[in-house]
C-alpha positions in Angstrom: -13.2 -2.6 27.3 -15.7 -1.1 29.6 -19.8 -2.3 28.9 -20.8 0.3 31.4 -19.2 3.1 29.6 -19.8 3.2 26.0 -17.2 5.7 25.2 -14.5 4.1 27.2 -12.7 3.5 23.7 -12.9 6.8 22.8 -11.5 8.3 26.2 -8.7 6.3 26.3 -7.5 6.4 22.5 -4.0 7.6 22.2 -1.5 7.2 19.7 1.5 4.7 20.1 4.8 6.0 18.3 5.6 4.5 15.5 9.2 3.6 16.6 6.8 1.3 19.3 5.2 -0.5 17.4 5.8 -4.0 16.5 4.9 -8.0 15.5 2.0 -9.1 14.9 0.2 -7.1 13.0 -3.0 -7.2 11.9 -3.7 -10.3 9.7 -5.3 -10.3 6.5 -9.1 -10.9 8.0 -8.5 -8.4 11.0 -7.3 -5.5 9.0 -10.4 -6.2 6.7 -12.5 -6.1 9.8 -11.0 -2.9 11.0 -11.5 -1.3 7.5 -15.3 -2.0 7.7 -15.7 -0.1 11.0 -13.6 2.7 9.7 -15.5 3.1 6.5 -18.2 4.4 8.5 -18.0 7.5 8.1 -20.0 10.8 7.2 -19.7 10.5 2.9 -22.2 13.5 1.8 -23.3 12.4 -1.9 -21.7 9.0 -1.3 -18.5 9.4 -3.1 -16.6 7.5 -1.4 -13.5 9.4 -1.3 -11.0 7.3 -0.1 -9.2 4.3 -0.7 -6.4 2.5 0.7 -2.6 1.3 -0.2 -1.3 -1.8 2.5 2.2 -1.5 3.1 3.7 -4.4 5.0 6.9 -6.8 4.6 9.5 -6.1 2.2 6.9 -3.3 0.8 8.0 -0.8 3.5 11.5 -1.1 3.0 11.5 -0.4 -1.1 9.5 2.5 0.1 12.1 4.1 2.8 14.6 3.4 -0.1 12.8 5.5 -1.9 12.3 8.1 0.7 15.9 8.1 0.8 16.7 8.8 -2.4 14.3 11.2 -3.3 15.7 13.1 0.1 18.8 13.2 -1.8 16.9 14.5 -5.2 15.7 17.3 -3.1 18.5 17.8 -0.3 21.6 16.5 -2.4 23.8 17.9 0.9 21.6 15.8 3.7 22.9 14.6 6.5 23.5 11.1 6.7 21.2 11.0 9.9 18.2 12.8 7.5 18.6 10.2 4.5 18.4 7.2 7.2 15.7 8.7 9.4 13.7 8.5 5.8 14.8 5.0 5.0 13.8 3.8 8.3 10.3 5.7 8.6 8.0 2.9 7.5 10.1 0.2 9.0 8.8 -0.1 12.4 5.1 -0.8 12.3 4.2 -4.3 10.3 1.4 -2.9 8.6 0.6 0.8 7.2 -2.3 1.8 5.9 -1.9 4.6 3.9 -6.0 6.2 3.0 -5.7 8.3 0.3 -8.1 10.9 -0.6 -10.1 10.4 -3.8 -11.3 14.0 -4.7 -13.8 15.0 -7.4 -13.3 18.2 -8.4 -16.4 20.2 -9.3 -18.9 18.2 -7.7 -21.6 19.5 -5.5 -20.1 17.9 -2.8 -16.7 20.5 -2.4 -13.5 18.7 -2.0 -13.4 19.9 1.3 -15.8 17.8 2.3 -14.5 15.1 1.1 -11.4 15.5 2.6 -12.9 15.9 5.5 -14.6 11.9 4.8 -10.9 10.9 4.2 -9.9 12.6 7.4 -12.4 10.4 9.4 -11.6 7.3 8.4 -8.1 7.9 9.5 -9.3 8.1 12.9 -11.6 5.8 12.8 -8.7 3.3 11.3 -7.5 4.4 14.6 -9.9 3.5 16.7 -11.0 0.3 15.1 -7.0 -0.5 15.6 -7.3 0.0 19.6 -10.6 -1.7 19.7 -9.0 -4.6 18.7 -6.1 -4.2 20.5 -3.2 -2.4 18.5 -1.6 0.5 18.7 -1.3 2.9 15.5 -0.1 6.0 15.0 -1.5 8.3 12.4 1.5 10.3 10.2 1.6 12.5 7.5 5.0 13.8 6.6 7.0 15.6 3.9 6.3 12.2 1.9 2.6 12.7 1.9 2.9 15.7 -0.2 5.2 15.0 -2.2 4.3 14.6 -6.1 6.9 12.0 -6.6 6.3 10.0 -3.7 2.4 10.1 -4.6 3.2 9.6 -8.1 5.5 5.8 -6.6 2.7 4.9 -5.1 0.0 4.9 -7.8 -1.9 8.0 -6.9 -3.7 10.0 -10.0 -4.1 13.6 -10.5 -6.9 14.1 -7.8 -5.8 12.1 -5.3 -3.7 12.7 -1.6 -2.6 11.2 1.0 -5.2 12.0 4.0 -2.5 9.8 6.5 0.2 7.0 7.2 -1.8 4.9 9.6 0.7 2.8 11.1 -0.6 -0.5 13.1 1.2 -2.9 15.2 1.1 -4.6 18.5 2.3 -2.0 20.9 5.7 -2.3 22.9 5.0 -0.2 25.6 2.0 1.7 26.8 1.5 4.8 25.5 2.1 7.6 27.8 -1.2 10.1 28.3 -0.5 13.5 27.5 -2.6 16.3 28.7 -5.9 17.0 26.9 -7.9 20.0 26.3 -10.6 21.0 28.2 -14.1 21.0 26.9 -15.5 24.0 28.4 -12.7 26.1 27.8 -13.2 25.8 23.9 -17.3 25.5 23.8 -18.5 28.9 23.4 -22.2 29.7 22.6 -23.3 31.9 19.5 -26.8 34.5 20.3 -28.2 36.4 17.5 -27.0 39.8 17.3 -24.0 39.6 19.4 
């Protein structure tokens, strides 16, 4: 980490696939430690609207069995490839974080905005990972909108998934892709234009 540049974490964040990441994981005490750095995060009316599931061990699997068979509830002709590619989605990375979104309808605060809070501590998850040395990958997925899959993992009514943040030691180094330019998307608004 750079001292002289104090967004060095920032300009180098990328995401590590998935399928790359592996053991160790964040223990116990350093995913708690990353959690309190990603917590901080805009929350208009202090809602707090957002929680988090830990998957890790034997967890993930009983979930992609899941996945699995509820790709066969929906697509009951899948492909063998489909149904495994499911079963083997959370199986990579030792630890996912799932942050789920804990909306309150008809507050003063719209739900937008507190999506938006969810949203934010999934990067921030993110960067706290890399901070600390792990890569992580941030997925969504057909599975984080799907009522059953929500409903599996304990979710009420006014709750999503805001992200799969999957964390692990990386296997490889991420490859940089090619980022947008700044300029090219800052415009400046004038009265009356």
């Amino acid at each position: 980490m750079s001292l002289t540049d104090p967004l060095h974490v920032l300009d180098t964040r990328r995401s590590v696939p998935s399928k790359q990441l592996g053991e160790p994981g964040p223990d116990h005490a350093t995913l708690l430690r990353m959690l309190a750095s990603a917590v901080r995060v805009p929350d208009h009316g202090k809602l707090v609207p957002f929680r988090f599931i830990r998957l890790q061990g034997e967890a993930r699997h009983a979930l992609g069995d899941l996945l699995a068979a509820r790709t066969l509830h929906l697509q009951p002709d899948a492909a063998d490839a489909v149904v495994e590619k499911d079963r083997a989605r959370f199986s990579q990375a030792p630890v996912i974080v799932t942050v789920v979104a804990r909306l309150t309808p008809g507050h003063k605060v719209p739900e937008q905005e507190q999506l938006l809070t969810a949203g934010s501590v999934c990067f921030a998850l993110l960067q706290a990972a890399q901070a600390l040395g792990f890569g992580a990958q941030w997925l969504t997925g057909w599975m984080a909108y799907d009522a059953a899959v929500a409903a599996t993992l304990g979710l009420s009514a006014d709750e999503r998934i805001a992200g799969f943040i999957h964390i692990g030691t990386p296997k490889m180094e991420a490859p940089e892709r090619e980022r947008p330019d700044p300029a090219l998307l800052l415009t400046d608004w004038t009265p009356g234009a």
